[in-house]
N, CA, C and O of each residue as an XYZ file, in Angstrom:
564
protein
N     -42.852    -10.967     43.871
C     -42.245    -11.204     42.571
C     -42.982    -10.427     41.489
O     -42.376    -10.019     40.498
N     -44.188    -10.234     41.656
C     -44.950     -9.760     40.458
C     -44.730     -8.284     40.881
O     -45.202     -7.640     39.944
N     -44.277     -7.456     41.767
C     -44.130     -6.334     42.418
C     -42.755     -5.679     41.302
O     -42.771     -4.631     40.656
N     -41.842     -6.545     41.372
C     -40.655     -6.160     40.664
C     -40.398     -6.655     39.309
O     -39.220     -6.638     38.951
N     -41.365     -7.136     38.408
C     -41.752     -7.319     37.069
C     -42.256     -6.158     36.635
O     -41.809     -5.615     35.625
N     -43.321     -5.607     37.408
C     -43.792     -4.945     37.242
C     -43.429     -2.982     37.300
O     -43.893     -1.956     36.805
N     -42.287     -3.406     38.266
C     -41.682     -2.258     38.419
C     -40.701     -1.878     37.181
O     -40.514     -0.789     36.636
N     -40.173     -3.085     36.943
C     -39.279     -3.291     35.986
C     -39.781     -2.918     34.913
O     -39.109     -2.193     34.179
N     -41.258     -3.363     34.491
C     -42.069     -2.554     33.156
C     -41.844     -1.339     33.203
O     -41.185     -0.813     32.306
N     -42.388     -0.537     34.365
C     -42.804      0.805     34.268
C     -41.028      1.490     33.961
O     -40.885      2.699     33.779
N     -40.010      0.682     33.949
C     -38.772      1.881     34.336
C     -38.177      1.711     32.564
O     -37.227      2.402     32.197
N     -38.774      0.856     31.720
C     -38.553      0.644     30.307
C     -39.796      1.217     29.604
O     -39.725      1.555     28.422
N     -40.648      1.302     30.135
C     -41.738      1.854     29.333
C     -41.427      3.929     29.898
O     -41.873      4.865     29.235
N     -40.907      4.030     30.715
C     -40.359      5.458     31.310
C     -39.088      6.106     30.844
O     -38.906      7.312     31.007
N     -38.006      5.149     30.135
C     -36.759      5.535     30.180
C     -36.894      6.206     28.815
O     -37.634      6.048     27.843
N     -35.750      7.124     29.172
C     -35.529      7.886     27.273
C     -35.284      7.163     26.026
O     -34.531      6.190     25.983
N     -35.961      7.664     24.925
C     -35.599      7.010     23.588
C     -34.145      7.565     23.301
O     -33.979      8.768     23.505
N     -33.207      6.906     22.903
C     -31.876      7.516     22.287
C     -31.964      7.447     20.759
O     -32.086      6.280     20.387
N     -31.947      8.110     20.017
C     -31.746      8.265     18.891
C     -30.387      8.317     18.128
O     -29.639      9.290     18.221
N     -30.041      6.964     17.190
C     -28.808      6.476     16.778
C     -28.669      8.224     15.161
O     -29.631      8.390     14.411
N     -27.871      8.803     15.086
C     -27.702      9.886     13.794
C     -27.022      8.485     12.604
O     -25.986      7.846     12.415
N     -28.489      8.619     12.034
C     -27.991      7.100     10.563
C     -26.465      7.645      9.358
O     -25.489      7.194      8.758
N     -27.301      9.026      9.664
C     -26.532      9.976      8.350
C     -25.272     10.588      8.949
O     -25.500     11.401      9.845
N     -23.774     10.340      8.598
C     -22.815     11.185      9.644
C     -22.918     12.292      8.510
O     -23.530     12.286      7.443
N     -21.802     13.605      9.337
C     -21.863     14.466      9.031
C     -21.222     15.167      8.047
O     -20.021     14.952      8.206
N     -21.374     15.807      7.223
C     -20.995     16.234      6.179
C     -19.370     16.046      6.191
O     -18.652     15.345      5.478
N     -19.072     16.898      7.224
C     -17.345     16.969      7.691
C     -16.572     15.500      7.703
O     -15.428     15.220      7.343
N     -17.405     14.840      8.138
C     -17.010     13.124      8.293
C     -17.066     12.425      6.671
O     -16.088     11.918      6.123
N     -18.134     12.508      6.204
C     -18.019     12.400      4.593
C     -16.993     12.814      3.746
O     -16.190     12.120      3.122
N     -17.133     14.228      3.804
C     -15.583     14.877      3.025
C     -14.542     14.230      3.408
O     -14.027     13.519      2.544
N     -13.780     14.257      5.031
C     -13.024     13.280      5.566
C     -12.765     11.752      4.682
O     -11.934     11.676      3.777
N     -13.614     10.601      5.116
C     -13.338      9.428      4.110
C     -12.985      9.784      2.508
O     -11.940      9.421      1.967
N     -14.130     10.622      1.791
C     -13.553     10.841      0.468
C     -12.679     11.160      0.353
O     -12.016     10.499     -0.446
N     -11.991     12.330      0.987
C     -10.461     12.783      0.924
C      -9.547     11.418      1.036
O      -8.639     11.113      0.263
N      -9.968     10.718      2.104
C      -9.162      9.592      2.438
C      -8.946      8.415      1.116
O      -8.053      7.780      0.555
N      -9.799      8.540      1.092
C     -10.053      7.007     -0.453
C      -9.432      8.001     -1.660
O      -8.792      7.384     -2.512
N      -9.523      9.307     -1.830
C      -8.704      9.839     -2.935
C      -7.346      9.743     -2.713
O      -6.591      9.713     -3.684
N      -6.900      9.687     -1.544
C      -5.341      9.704     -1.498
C      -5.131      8.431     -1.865
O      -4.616      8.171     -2.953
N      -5.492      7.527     -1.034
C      -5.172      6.211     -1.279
C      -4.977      5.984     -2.656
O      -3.945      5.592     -3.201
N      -6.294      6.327     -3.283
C      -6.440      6.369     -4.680
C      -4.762      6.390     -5.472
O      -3.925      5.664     -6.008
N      -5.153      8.304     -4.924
C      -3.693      8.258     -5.715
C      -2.137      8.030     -5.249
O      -1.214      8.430     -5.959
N      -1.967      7.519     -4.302
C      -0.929      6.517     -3.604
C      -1.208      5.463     -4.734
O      -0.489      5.660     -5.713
N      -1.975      4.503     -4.845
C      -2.081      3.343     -5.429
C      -1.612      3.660     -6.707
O      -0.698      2.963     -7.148
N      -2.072      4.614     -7.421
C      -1.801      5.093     -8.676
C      -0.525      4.937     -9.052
O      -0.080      4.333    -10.028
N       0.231      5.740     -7.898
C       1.446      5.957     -7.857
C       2.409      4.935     -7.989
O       3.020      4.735     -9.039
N       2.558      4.297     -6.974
C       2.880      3.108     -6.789
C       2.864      1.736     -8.131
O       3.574      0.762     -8.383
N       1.800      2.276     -8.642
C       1.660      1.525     -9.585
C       2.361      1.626    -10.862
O       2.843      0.684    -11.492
N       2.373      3.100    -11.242
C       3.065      3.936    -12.142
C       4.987      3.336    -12.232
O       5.824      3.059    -13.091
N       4.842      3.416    -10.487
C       6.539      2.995     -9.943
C       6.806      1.353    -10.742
O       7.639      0.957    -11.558
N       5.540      0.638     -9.969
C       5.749     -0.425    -10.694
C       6.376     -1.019    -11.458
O       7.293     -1.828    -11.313
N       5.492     -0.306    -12.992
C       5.349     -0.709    -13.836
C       6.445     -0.321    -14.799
O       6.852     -1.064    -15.692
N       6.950      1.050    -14.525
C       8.250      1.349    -14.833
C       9.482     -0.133    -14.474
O      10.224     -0.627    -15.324
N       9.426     -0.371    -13.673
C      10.564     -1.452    -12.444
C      10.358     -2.844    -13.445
O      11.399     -3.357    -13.855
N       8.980     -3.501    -13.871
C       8.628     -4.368    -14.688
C       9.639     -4.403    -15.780
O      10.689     -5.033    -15.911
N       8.929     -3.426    -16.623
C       9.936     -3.313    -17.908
C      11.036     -3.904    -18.128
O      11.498     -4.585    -19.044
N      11.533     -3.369    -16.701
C      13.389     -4.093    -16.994
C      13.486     -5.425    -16.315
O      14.267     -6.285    -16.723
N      12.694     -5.605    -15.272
C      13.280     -6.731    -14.712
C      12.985     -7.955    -15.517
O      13.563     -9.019    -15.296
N      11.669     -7.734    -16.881
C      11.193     -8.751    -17.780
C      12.683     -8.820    -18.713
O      12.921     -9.848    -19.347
N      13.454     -7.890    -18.736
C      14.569     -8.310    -19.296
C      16.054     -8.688    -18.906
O      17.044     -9.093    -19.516
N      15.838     -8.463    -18.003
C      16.879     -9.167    -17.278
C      17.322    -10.418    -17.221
O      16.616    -11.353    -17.598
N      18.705    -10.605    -16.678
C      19.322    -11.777    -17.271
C      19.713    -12.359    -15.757
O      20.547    -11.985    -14.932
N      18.468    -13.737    -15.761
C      18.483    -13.875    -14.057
C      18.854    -15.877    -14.545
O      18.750    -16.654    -15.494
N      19.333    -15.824    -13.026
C      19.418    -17.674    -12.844
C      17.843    -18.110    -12.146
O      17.404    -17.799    -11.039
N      17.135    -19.019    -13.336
C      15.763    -19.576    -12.256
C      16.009    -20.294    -11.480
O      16.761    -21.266    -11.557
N      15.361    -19.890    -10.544
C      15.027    -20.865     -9.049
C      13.734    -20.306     -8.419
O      13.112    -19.326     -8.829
N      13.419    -21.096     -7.339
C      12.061    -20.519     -7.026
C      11.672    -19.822     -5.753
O      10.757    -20.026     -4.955
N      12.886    -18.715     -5.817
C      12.147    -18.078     -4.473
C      11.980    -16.702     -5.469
O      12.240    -16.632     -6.671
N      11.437    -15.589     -4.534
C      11.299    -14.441     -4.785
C      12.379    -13.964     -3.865
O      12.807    -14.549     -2.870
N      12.892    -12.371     -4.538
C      13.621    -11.283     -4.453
C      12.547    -10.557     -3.858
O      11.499    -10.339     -4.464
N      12.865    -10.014     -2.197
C      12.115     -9.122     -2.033
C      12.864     -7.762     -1.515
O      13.676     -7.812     -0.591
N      12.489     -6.407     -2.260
C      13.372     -5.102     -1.723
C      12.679     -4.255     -1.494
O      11.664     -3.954     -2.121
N      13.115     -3.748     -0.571
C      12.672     -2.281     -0.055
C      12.862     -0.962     -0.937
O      13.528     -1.335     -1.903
N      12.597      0.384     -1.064
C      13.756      0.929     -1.198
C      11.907      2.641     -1.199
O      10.676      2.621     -1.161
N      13.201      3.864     -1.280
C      12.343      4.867     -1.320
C      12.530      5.454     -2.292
O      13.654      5.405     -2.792
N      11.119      6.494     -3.126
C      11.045      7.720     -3.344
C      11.119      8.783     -3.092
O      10.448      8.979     -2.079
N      11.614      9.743     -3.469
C      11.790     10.990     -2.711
C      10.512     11.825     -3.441
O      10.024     11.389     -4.484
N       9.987     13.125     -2.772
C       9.046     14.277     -3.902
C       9.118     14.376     -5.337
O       8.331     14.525     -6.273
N      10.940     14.169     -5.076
C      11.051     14.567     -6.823
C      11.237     12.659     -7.737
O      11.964     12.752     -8.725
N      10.889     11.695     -7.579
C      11.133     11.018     -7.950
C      12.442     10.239     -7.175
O      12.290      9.160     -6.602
N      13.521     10.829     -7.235
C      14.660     10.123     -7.176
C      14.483      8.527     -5.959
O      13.670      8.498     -5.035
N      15.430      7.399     -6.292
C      15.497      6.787     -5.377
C      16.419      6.535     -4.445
O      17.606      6.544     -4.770
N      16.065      6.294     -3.256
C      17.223      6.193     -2.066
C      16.746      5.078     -0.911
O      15.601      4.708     -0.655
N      17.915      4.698     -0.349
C      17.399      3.500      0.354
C      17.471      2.190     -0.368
O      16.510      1.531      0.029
N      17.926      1.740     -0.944
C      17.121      0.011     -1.960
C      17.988     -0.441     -0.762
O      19.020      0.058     -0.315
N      17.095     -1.813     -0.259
C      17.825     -2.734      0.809
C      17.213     -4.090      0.302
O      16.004     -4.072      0.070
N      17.855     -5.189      0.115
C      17.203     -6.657      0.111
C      16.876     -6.928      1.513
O      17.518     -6.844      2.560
N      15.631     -7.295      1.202
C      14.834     -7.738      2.383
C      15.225     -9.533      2.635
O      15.630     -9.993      3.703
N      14.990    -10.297      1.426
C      14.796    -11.394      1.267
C      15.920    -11.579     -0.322
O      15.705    -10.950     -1.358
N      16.777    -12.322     -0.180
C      17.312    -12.230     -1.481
C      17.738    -13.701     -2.134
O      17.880    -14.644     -1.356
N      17.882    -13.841     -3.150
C      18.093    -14.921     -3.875
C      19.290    -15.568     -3.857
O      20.277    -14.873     -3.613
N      19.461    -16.870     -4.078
C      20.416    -17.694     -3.849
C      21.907    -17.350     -4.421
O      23.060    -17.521     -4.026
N      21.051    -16.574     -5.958
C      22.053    -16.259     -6.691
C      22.674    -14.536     -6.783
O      21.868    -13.743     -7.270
N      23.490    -14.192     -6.520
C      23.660    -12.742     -5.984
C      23.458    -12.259     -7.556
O      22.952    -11.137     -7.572
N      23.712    -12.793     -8.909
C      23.263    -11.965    -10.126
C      22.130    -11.721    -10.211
O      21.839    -10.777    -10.946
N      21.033    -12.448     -9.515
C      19.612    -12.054     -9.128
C      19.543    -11.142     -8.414
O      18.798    -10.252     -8.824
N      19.985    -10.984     -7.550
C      20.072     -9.848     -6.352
C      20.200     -8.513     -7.108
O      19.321     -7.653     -7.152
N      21.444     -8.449     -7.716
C      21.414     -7.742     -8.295
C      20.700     -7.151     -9.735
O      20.659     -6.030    -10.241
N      20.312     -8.112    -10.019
C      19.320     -7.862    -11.660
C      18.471     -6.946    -11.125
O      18.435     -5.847    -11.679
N      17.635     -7.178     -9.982
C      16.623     -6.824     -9.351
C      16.684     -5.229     -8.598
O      15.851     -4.334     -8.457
N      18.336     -5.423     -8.151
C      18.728     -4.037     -7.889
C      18.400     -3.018     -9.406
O      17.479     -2.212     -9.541
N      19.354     -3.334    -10.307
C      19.766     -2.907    -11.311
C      18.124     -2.472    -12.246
O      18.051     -1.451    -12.930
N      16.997     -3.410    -12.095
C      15.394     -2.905    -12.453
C      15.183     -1.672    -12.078
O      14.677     -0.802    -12.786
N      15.688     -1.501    -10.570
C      14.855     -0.272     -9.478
C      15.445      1.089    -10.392
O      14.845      2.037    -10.897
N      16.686      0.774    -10.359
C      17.928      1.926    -10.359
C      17.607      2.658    -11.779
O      17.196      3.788    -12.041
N      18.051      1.279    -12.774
C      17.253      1.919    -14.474
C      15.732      2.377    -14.725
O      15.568      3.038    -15.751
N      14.947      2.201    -14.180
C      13.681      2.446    -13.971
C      13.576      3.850    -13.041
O      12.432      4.267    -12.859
N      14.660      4.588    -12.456
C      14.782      5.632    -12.215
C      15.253      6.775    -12.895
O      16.072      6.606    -13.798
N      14.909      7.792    -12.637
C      13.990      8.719    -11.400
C      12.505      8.394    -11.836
O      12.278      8.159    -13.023
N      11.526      8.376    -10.933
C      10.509      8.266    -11.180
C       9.622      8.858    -11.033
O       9.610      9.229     -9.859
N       8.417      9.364    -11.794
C       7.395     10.397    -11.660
C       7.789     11.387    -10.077
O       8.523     11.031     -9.155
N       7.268     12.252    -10.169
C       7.633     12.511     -8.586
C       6.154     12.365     -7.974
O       5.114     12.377     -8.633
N       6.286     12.205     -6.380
C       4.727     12.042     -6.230
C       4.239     13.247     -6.097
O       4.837     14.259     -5.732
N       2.912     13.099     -6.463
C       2.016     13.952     -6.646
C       1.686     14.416     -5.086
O       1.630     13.740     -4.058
N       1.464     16.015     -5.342
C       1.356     16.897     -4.844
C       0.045     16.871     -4.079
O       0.031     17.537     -3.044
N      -1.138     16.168     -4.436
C      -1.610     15.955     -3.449
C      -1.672     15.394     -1.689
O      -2.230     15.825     -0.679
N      -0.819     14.273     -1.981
C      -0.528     13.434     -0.908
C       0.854     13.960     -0.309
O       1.802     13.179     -0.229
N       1.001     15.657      0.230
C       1.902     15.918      0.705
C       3.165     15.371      1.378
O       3.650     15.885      2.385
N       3.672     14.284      0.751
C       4.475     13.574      1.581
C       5.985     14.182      0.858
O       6.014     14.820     -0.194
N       7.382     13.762      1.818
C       7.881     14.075      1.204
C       8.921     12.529      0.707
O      10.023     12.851      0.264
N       8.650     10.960      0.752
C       8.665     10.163      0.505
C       8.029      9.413      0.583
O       7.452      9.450      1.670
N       7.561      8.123     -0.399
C       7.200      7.100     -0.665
C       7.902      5.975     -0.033
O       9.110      6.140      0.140
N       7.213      4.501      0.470
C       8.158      3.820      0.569
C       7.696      2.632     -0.329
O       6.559      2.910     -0.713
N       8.069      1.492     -0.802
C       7.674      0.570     -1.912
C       8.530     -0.788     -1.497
O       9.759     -0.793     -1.574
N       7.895     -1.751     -1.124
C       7.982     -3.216     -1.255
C       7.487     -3.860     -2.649
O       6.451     -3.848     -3.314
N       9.142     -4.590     -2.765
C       8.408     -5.280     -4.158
C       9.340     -6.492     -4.209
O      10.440     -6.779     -3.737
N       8.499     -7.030     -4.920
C       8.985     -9.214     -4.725
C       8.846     -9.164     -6.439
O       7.920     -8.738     -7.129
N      10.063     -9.735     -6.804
C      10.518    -10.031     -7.855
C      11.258    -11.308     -7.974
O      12.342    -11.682     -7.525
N      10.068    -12.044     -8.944
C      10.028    -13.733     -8.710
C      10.732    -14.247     -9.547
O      10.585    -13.943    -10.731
N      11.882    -15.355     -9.056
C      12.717    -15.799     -9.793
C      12.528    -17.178    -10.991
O      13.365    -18.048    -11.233
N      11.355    -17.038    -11.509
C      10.831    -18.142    -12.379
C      10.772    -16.817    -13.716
O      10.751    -15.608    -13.948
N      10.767    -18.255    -14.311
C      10.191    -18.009    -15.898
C       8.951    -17.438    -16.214
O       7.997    -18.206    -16.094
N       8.723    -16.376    -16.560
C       7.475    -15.989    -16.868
C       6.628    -15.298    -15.960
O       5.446    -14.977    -16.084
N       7.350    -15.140    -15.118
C       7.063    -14.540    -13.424
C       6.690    -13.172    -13.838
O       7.184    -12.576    -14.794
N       5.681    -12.675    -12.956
C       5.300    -11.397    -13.403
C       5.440    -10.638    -11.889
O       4.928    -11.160    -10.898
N       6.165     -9.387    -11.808
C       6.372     -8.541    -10.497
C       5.116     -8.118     -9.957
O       4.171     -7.719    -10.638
N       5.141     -8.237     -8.495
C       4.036     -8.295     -7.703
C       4.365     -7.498     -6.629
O       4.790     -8.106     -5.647
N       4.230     -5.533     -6.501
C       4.416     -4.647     -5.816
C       4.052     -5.296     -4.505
O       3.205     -6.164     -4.717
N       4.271     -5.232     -3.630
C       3.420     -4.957     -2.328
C       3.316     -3.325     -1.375
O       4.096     -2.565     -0.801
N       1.832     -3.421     -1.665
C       1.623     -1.910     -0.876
C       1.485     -1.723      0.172
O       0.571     -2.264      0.795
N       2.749     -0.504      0.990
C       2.186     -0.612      2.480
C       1.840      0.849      2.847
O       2.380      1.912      2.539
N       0.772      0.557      3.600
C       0.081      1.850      3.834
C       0.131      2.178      5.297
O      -0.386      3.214      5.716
């Protein structure tokens, strides 16, 4: 027994050190930053879309109840929109539509930026059927 303790020392006190690289590599760095700038300006974007879509739907002429309106819909390069689909829609179809009618007047929209070579956006957004309700994008990445 003390034969193979002992053997067992010598093959850990013998084996190679591996050395973990703490610092990655430059190429890998640039990589993430590039990455968190797009996002960046995705988020930007998106937000920009938003906030345009807000505007109107704060004026809109909706029946309260308490679910949310949730729609899909796309950007194209140049702004324009295409696609709006209700995902989730409200009891009351003049809601449905108020909510349509936000996206549509709130169009064309910025076009996206030229960094994030895409040639569409896509945008989830829940538009809450209460009083005082404030629109709450959802971003999917």
């Amino acid at each position: 027994m003390k034969k193979i303790i002992l053997l067992f020392a010598l093959v850990l006190t013998f084996s190679p050190v591996f050395s973990l690289e703490v610092n990655p590599p430059q190429e890998v760095i640039n990589a993430v930053e590039s990455d968190a700038q797009l996002n960046n300006s995705l988020d930007i974007y998106r937000k920009k879309c938003s906030d345009e879509v807000q505007k109107n739907w704060k004026n809109s002429n909706i029946k309260h109840d308490e679910c949310e309106i949730k729609i899909s819909f796309k950007t194209l390069s140049d702004g324009t929109v295409q696609d709006i689909q209700v995902l989730q829609a409200s009891k009351y179809e003049q809601n449905n539509q108020a909510a349509i009618k936000a996206i549509n007047d709130a169009a064309p929209f910025e076009p996206i930026p030229e960094e994030l070579n895409a040639q569409e956006a896509e945008h989830i957004m829940l538009f809450p059927c209460k009083r005082y309700a404030v629109l709450t994008p959802t971003l999917k990445k």
